[in-house]
C-alpha positions as CSV (number, residue, x, y, z in Angstrom):
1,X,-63.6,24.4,-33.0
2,X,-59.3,24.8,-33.2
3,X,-58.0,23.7,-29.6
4,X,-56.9,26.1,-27.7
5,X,-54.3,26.8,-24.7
6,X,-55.6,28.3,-21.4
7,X,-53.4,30.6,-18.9
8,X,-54.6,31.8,-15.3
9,X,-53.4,35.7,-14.8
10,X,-54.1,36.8,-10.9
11,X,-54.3,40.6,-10.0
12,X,-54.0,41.2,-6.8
13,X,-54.9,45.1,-5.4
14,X,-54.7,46.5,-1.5
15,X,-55.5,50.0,-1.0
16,X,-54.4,51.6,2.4
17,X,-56.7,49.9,4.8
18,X,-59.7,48.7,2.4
19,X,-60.2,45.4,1.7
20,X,-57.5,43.1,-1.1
21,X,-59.1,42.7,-4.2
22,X,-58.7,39.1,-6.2
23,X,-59.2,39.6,-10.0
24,X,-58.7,36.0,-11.6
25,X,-58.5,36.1,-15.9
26,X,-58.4,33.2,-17.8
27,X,-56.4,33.9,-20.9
28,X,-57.1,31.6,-24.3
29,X,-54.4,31.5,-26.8
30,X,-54.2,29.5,-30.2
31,X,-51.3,27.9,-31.3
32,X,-49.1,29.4,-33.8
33,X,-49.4,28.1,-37.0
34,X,-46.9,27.5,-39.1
35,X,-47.1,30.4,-41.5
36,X,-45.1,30.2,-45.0
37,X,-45.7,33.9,-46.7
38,X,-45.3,34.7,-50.1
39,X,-44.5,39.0,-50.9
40,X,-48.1,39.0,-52.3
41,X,-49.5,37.1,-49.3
42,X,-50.1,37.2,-45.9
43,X,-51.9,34.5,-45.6
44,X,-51.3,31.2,-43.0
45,X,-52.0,27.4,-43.4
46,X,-54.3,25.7,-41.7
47,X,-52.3,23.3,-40.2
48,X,-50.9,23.8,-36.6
49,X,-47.6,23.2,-34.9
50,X,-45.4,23.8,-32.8
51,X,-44.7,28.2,-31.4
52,X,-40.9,27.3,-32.0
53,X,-41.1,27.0,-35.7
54,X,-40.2,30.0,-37.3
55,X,-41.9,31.9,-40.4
56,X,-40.8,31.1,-43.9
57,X,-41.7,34.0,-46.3
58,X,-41.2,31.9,-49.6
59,X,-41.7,28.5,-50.2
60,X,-39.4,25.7,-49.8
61,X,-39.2,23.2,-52.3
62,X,-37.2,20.8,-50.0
63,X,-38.4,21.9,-46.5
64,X,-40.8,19.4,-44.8
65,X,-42.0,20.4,-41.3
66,X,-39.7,17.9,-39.4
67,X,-37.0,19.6,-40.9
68,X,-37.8,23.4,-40.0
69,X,-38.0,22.1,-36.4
70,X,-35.3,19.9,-36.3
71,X,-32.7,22.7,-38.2
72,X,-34.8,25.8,-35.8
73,X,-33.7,24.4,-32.7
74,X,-29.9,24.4,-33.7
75,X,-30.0,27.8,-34.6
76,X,-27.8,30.6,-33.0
77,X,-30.0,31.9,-30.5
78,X,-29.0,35.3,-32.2
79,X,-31.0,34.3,-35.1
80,X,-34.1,31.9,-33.6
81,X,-36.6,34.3,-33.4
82,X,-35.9,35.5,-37.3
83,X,-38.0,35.2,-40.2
84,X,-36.5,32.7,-42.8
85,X,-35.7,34.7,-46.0
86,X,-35.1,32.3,-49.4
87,X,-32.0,33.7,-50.9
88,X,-31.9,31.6,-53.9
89,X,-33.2,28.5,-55.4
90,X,-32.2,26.2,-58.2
91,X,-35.6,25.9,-59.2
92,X,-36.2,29.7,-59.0
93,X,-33.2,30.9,-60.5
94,X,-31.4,28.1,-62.2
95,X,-28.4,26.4,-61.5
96,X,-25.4,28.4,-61.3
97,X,-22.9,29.0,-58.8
98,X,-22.1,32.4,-60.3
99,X,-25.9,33.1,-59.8
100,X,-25.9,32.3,-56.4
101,X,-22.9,34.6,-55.4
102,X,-24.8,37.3,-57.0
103,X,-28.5,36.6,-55.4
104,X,-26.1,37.3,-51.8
105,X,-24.0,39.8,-52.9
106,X,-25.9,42.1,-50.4
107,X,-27.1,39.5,-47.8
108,X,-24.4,40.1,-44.3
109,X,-26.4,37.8,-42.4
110,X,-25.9,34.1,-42.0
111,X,-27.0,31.4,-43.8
112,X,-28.8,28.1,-44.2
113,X,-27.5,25.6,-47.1
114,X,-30.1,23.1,-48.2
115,X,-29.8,20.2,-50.4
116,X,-31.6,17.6,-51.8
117,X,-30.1,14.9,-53.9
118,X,-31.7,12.4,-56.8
119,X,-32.5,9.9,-53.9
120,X,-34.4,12.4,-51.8
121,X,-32.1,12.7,-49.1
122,X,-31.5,16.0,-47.6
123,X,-28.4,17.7,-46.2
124,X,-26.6,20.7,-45.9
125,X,-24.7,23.2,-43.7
126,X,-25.4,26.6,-41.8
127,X,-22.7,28.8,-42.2
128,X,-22.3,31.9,-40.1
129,X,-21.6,34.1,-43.2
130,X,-22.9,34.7,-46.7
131,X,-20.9,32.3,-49.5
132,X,-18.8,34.8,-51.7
133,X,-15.8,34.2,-54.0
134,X,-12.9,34.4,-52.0
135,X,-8.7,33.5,-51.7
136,X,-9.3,32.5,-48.3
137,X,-11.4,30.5,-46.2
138,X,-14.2,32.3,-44.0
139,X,-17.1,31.4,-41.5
140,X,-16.6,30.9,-37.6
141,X,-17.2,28.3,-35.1
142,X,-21.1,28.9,-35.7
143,X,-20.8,27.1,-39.2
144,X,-22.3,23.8,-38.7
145,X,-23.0,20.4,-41.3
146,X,-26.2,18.6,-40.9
147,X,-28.0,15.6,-42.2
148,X,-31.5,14.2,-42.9
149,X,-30.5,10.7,-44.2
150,X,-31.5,8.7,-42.4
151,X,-32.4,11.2,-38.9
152,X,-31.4,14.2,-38.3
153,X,-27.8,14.6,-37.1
154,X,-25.5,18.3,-37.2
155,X,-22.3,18.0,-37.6
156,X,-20.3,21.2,-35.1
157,X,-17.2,22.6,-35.4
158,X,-14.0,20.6,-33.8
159,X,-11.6,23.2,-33.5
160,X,-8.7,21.2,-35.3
161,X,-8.7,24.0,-37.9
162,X,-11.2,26.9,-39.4
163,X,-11.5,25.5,-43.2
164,X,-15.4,26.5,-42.8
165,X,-16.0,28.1,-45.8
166,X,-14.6,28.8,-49.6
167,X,-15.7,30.1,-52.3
168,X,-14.5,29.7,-55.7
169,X,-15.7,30.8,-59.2
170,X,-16.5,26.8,-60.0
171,X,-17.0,25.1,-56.7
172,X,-18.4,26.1,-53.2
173,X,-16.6,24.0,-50.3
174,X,-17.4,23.6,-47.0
175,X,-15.2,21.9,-44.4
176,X,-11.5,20.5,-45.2
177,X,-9.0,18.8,-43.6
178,X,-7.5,15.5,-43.4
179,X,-7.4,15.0,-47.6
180,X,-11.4,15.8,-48.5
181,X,-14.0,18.4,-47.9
182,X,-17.2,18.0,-45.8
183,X,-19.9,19.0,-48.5
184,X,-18.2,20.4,-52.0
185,X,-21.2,21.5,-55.0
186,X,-19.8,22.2,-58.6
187,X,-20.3,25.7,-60.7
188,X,-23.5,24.4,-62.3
189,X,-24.9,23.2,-59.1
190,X,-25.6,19.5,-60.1
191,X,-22.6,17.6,-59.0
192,X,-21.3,17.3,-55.5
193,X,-19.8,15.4,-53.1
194,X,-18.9,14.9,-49.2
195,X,-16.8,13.1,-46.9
196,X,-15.2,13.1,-43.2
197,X,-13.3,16.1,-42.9
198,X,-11.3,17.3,-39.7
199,X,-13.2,20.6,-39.5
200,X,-16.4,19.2,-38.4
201,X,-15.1,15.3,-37.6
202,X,-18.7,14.5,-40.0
203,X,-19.6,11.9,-41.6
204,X,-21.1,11.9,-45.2
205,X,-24.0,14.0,-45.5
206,X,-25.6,11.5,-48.0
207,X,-25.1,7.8,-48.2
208,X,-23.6,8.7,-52.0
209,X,-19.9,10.1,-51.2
210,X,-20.6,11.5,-55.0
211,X,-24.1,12.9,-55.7
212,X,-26.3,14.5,-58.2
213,X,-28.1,17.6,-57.0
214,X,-32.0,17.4,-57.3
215,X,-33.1,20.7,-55.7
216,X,-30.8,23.3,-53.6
217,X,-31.6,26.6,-51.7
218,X,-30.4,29.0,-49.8
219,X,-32.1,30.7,-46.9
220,X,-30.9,33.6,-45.0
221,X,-32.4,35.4,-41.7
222,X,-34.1,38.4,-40.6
C-alpha cells in the first residue's frame, strides 16, 4: 500500500444555549508524484517525491530529479507554482540557434537554459525573458547562472552592470563584463564556452572554460 500523510481537521459548533459539538476528521493525503506529461498523456510515474517539484509536460533529456528540485526552489516565486513547458530541444528540433529564436518567437514568459556538455556535466542560466536577436542587451536582476558540476551552485546578479542577456544571429551570450562572458553557445549549438564575468561574479559553469554541447533545452513557464 503507497504511504500516506494524515491531517487532524476539528469542527467546532455551539448553537444558542445547546450543547458544543466536537466533529474530529482525519484527512489522508498522497504525496504528489512527480508527474512528466506528454500532449497525448496524462498519465503520472510511479515514483514519489517531493509536493514542491513542479509538473514537466514534455520530457527532459537532461533533467534528473535532483535537478528539478534543486533549480524549483530558486525560482521567482511569480513562477513556482507553474507548469514547465519545453520550448525547444537539440534533440527535438536540431541544433540551430536561428531555430531556437523561432521556437520562442511567441513565448513572453521567462526562461530556463539547460545544458549538458560531452562530460555530462550540466549547467545553465534562467533568464527573466525569452532569448531573441537583439542590438542590445535584455533580462533583469531575475536572470541567474547555475551549475551542476560538481553540486549545485546559482550564480545571482551583482549589480556591477545589466549585461544579462544578448542575442545575436551566431551566438547567444549571457553575462559580460570584466573581458569574458558567463555562458556564450555558438549558431549551431555545439560549441560554447564560460568564464567569470562581473555580471554575476560566477565562476565557470563547467570545469572545460571551452565545451562541446551534448544535449541543450529550453524550458519556459505557465
Amino acid at each position: 500500500m503507497r504511504s500516506t500523510e494524515e491531517s487532524i481537521k476539528i469542527l467546532y459548533f455551539s448553537k444558542g444555549h445547546e450543547e458544543p459539538y466536537v466533529q474530529i476528521i482525519t484527512v489522508r493525503k498522497a504525496k504528489r508524484s512527480l508527474s512528466i506529461y506528454s500532449s497525448q498523456s496524462t498519465c503520472t510515474s510511479d515514483k514519489e517525491v517531493d509536493d514542491t517539484l513542479p509538473i514537466l509536460k514534455q520530457h527532459s533529456h537532461i533533467l534528473l530529479e535532483h535537478h528539478i528540485q534543486s533549480l524549483a526552489s530558486h525560482l521567482p516565486a511569480r513562477i513556482q507554482c507553474c507548469l514547465w513547458h519545453l520550448v525547444y530541444s537539440t534533440v527535438e528540433h536540431g541544433t540551430s540557434l536561428r531555430t531556437l529564436y523561432r521556437c520562442m518567437a511567441h513565448v513572453d514568459r521567462p526562461v530556463l537554459l539547460l545544458i549538458k556538455d560531452m562530460r555530462n556535466q550540466v549547467f545553465g542560466a534562467f533568464s527573466s525573458d525569452p532569448f531573441r536577436v537583439s542590438d542590445r542587451c535584455y533580462g533583469t536582476g531575475e536572470t541567474f547562472l547555475f551549475t551542476f558540476s560538481p553540486e549545485f551552485k546559482m550564480f545571482c546578479w551583482s549589480g556591477e552592470n545589466s549585461y544579462f542577456v544578448r542575442g545575436f544571429l551566431d551566438s547567444l551570450q549571457i553575462g559580460g563584463g570584466g573581458g569574458s562572458f558567463g555562458l556564450w553557445v555558438d549558431a549551431d549549438l555545439y560549441h560554447g564556452a564560460t568564464f567569470p564575468c562581473n555580471t554575476f561574479h560566477n565562476q565557470p559553469l563547467s570545469p572545460q572554460h571551452d565545451f562541446t554541447i551534448q544535449a541543450l533545452e529550453v524550458w519556459t513557464f505557465q
